[in-house]
N, C-alpha and C positions, 0 to 999 in steps of 0.2 A: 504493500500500500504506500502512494506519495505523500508527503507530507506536503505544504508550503510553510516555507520557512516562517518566522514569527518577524515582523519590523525588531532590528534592532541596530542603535549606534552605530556601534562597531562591528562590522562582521563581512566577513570574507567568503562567503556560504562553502564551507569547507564540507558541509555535508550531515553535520550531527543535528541540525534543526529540521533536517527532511528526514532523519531517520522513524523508528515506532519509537524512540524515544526522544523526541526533542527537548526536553529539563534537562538531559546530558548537558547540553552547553554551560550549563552555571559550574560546575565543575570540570570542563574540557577545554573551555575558549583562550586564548592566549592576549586577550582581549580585554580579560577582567583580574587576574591578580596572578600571572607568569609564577612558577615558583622551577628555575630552570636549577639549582641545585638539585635537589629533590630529584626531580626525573631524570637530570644527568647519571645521578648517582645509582638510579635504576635501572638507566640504559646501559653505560658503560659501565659500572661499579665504582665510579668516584667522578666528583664534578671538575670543574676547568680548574686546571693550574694557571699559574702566571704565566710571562710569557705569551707565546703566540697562540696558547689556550683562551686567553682572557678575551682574546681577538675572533678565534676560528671555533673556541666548545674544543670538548675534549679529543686527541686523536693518538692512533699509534704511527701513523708515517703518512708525509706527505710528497704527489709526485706531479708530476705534468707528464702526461698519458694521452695516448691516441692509439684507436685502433692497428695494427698492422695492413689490415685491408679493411678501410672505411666501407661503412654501408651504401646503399645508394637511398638517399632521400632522408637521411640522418642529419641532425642538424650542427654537429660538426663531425666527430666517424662511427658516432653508433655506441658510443663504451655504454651508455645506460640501460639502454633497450638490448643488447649484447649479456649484460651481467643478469637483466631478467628471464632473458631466453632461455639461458643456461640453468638455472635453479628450477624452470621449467623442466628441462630436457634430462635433468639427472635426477627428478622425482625431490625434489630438496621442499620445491610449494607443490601445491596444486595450483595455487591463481595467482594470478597477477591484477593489482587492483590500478590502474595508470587510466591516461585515455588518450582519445583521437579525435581524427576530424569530424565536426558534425558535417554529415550528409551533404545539407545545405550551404555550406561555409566552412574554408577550408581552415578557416581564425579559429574559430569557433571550439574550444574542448568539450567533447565528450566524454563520460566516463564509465569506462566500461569495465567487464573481469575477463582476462582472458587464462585461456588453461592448455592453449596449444602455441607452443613456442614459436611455430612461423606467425603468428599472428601478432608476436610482439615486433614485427614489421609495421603495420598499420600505426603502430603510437611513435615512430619516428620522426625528428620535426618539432617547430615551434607553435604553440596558438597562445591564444591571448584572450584573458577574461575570467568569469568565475567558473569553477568546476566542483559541485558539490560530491567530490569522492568519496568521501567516509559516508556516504545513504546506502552506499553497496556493501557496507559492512551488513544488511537488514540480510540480503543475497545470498552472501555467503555463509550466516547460519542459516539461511532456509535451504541451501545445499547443503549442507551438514558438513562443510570443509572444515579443514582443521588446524595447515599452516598452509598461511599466502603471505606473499609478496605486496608491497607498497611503493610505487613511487609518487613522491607528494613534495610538494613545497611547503615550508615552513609552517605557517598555521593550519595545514593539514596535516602535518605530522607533530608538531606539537600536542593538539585534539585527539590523534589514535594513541602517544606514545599514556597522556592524562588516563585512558579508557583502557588502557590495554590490559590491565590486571583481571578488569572485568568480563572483559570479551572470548576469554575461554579458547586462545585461538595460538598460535606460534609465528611470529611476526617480524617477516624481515624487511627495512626499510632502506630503499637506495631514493638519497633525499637530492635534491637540484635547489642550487641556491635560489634563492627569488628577494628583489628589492622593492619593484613596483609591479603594478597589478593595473587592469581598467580594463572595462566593460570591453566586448569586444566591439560593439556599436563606437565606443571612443575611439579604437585601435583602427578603424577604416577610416574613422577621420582624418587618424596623422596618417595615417596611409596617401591619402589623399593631397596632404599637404607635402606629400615628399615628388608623387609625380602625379601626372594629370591622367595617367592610364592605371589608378593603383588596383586594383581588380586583374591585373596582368604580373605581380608582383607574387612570387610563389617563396622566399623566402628574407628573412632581416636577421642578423645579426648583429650586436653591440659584440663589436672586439674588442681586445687590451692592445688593441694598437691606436686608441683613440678615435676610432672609427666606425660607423655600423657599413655594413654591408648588407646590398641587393641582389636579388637576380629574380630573373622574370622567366616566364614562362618559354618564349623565344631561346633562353639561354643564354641574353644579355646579363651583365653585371659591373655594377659601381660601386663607390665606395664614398660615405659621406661626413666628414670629420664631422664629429660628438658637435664644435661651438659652430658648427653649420648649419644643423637641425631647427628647425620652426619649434623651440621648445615655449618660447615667450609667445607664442603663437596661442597655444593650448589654453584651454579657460584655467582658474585657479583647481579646479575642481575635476580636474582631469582626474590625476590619479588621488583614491580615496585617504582619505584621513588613515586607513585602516594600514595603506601599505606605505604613508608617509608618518607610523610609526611602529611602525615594525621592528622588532629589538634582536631576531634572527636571522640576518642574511645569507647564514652558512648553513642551517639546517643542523643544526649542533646534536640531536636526538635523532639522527638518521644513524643508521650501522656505515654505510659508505655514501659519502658525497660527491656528485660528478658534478664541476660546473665549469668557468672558463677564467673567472677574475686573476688568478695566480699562476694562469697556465702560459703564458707568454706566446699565444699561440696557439700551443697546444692544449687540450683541458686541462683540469688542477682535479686532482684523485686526491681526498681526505680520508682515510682508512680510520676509523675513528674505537674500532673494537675488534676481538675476534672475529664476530659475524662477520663483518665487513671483509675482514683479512682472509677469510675461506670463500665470502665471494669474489674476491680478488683470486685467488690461491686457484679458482677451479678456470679461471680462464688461461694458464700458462702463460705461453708467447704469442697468446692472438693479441695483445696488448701492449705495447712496447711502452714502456717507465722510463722518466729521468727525474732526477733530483730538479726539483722548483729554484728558479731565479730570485734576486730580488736586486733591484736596482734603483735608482732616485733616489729622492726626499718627498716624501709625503705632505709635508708640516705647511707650507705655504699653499698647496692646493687647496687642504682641508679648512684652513683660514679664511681662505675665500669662498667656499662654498658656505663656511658658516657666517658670516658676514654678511651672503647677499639672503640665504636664507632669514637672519633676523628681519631684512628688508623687506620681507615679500608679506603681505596681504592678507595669506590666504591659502596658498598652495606652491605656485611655484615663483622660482625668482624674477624679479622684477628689471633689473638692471639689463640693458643689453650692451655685449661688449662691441665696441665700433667698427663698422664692415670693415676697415683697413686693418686693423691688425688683426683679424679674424685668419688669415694665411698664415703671418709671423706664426701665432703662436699653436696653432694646425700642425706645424711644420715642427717645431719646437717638443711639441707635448710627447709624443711618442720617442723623443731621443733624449730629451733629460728631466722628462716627465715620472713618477715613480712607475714602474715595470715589476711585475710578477710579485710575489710576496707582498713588495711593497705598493704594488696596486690595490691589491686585497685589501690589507692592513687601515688605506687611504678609506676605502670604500666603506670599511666596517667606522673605522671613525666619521664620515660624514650623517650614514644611516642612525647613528647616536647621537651627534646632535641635532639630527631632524627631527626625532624621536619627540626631544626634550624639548622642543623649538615650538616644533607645532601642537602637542597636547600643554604646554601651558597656553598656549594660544587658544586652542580652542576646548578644550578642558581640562583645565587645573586641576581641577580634585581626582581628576584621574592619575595624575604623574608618582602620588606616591604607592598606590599597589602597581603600575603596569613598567615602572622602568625599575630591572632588578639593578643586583649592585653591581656588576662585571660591565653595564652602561654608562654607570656614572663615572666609572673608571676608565673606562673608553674615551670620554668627555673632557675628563679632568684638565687636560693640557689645552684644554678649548677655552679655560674660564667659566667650563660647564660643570657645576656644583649643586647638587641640593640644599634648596631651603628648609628652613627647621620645619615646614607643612607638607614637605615632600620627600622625609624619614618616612621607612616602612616602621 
């Protein structure tokens, strides 16, 4: 049976409001009082150290990783939908809980359970917008399954990691970082705003070369430096208050993390526990591993995006940088800009104090249950402090 979800603030429709139980949410949301020790300590058996823990959530090694033989229609070589297939294919789950395209729109997530390994084809690739995954958790105890597979961005896996005690199930999570979020009806907007044929546009990437990349159905492809983008374009409200404070960009409660921020290129592999390290372990040499880069200085980029952040309104930054130096510093950013590690490292601290930035802006009395302490600490060097009302 569907559910429709309940109106509320914050939420991400991760899935638990359409499930037979939607009061789940007051104890699963990541939304209403995070307690990311706790769960750390459940998932991997002890919470973040210092260090590049405080930054990334707990791990055992990290890599920059790329297929050996990329997939075709993978949205960079496949390592995700590759690690799922396989726990299929050697009987490890039975499902896999991910999605795909809808039907209608190739943006569009669907989400579906699959249980036959070629089908983990179908979920390769990007889409954009809400994807209520954890309602298929209702599915998979009406199949009477026992262990499945997850892959989820952060407050979808936050919500299953919250529920998992009680879910009766054995539960492996290959998490993808995620920072921003928006309807997919917003995503054909910037679409639109990038070419006049965007309906011809079969893939986008944000790279760490300070670039997103296109390519079109033709088999054309460009490439559009980051301070190029129609982002001042966008209403304030583009992306939700929900993913403009978002306190997990790494997925720190996934068993392994595929994403691209640290990957210089190549993807960034966060092995973050056992589990993760045996689904890592059973794909051999179809994965080809290097130790992670770090390059730059972070500290003055992050300065400025908190800066113009204070400045903005509402949602996004206000200030536009002048068409003429838009080239210089194009040209600049990818060569002594931060790279790998310290791309990451950049990113984890701006999403902190966007965090802090905009829920006292637009609700203050939220800032002391929803930003844990491993935030404030992420902040600190920003001048970003808690006030004596915003102690847990």
């Amino acid at each position: 049976m569907k559910h429709d979800p309940p109106a509320r603030a914050l939420c991400t429709d991760c899935g638990v409001s359409r499930s037979a139980d939607p009061g789940a949410c007051g104890r699963a949301c990541q939304f209403i009082k995070p307690d990311y020790p706790r769960l750390e300590e459940a998932v991997h058996g002890r919470a973040r150290a210092d260090g590049d823990e405080t930054f990334f959530g707990p791990f055992q090694a990290m890599y920059r990783a790329r297929m050996a033989r990329p997939k075709v229609g993978a949205q960079w070589t496949g390592i995700t939908t590759s690690l799922a297939a396989r726990l299929l294919e050697d009987n490890v789950v039975e499902a896999v809980l991910t999605v795909v395209s809808d039907a209608g729109d190739r943006w569009k997530p669907k989400p579906v359970v699959i249980t036959d390994p070629m089908d983990m084809a179908k979920a390769r690739g990007m889409r954009m917008g809400y994807a209520p995954l954890l309602a298929l958790l209702d599915e998979v105890r009406a199949r009477n399954m026992e262990r499945i597979a997850v892959i989820g961005i952060p407050c979808q896996i936050y919500a299953l990691r919250s529920l998992e005690a009680e879910l009766g199930l054995e539960v492996l999570v290959i998490g993808t970082p995620c920072s921003d979020n928006t309807t997919t009806e917003n995503f054909h907007k910037f679409l639109a705003l990038l070419d006049k044929d965007p309906h011809t546009i079969s893939y986008l990437e944000f790279r760490a070369d300070y670039r997103v990349e296109l390519r079109y159905d033709d088999g054309r492809t460009c490439t559009i430096p980051f301070l190029s983008l129609p982002i001042s374009d966008l209403p304030s409200d583009f992306f939700p208050l929900t993913c403009r404070t978002c306190v997990d960009y790494t997925n720190a409660l996934a068993d392994i993390t595929v994403g691209y921020m640290g990957g210089e290129g190549d993807q960034w592999l966060i092995v973050r526990n056992g589990r993760g390290a045996r689904m890592l372990a059973a794909m051999g040499d179809e994965i080809i591993l290097s130790e992670p880069g770090s390059k730059g200085k972070r500290m003055g980029a992050v300065k400025g995006f908190v800066a113009n952040t204070e400045r903005a309104a509402g949602g996004l930054p206000l200030r536009r940088m002048p068409d003429w130096v838009r080239p210089i510093v194009s040209f600049l950013q990818p060569r002594i800009g931060p790279r790998g590690l310290e791309f990451a490292r950049a990113r984890v601290e701006m999403k902190a104090a966007e965090t802090i930035l905009h829920l006292r802006r637009a609700m203050p009395a939220k800032v002391k249950n929803m930003v844990p302490d491993h935030v404030w600490k992420i902040a600190e060097p920003y001048d970003l402090t808690p006030k004596d009302d915003e102690r847990r």
